[in-house]
C-alpha positions in Angstrom: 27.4 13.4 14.0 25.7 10.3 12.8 25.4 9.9 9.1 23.2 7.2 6.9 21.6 6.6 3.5 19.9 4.3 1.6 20.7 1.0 -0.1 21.9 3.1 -3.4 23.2 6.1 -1.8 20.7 8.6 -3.8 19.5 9.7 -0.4 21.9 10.5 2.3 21.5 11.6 5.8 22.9 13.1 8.6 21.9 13.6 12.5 23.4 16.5 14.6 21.7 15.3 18.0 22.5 12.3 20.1 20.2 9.2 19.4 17.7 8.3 21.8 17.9 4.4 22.5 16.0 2.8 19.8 12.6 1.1 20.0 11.8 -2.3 18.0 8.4 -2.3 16.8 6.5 -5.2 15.4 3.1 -3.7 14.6 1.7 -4.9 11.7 2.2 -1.4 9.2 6.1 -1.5 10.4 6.6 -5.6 9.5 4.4 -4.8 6.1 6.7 -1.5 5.3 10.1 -3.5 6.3 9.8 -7.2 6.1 10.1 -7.7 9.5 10.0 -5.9 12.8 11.5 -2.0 12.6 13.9 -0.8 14.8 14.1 2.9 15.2 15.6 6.1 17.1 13.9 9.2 17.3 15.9 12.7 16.6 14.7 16.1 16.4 13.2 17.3 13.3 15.9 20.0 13.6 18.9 17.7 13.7 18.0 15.6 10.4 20.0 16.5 7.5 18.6 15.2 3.6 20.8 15.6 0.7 18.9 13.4 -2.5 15.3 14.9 -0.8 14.2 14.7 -4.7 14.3 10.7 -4.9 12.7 10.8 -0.9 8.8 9.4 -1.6 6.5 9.6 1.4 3.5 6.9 1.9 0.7 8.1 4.7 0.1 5.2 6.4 -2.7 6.8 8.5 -4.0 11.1 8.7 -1.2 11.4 11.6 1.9 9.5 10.4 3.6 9.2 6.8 7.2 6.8 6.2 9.2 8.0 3.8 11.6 5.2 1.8 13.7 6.0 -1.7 12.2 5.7 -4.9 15.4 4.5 -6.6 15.8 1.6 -4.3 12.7 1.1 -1.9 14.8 1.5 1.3 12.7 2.4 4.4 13.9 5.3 6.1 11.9 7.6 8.3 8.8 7.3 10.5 7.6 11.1 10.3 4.8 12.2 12.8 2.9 14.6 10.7 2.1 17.2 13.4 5.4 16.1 15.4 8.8 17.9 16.0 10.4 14.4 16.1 11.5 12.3 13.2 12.0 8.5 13.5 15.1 6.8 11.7 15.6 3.2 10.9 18.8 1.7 12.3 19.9 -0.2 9.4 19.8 3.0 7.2 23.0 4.3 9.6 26.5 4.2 8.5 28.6 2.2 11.0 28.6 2.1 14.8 25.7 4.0 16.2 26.8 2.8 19.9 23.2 2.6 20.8 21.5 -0.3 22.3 18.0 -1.2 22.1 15.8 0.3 24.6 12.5 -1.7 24.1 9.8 -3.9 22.1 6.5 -2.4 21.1 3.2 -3.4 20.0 5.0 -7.0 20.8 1.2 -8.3 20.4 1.0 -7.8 16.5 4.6 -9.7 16.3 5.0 -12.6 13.7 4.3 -16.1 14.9 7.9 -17.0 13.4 
């Protein structure tokens, strides 16, 4: 069991399926929604636990994928698939080891020139 939350703790979150090796992705929506580049594992829809869903606020970045971040605290959160049966999770939003390691960079074209 993996559990997370956000920077205030009003939403928490568990995970009751192993984590698939995470992805880093520096398109341009992902370094606008976290500052940076966003590293992320998907779980099963089915496997995601939300206690604090009322403070959860959901922005559709495009008809096919919406991100869902606090509204207490602004912390990013979830990569959401619309029409998926996957959810993505941010890796800084976990609480302690995750023993993962980073599979991959995507979209590596749209990174920052820093």
């Amino acid at each position: 069991m993996h559990k997370g939350s956000c920077l205030c703790g009003a939403i928490q979150f568990s995970v009751s399926a192993p984590l698939a090796p995470p992805t880093a992705c520096h398109c341009i929506q992902c370094r606008k929604q976290t500052g940076h580049f966003e590293a992320g594992t998907d779980v099963p829809k089915s496997a995601l636990s939300v206690t604090g869903e009322e403070n959860l606020r959901w922005y559709h970045s495009s008809e096919k994928v919406r991100r869902g971040f606090c509204g207490t605290c602004g912390s990013a959160l979830f990569f959401d698939p619309i029409h998926g049966d996957w959810i993505g999770i941010f890796m800084g939003a976990f609480d302690g080891p995750t023993h993962t390691k980073l599979a991959q960079h995507i979209f590596t074209a749209e990174k920052g020139d820093y």
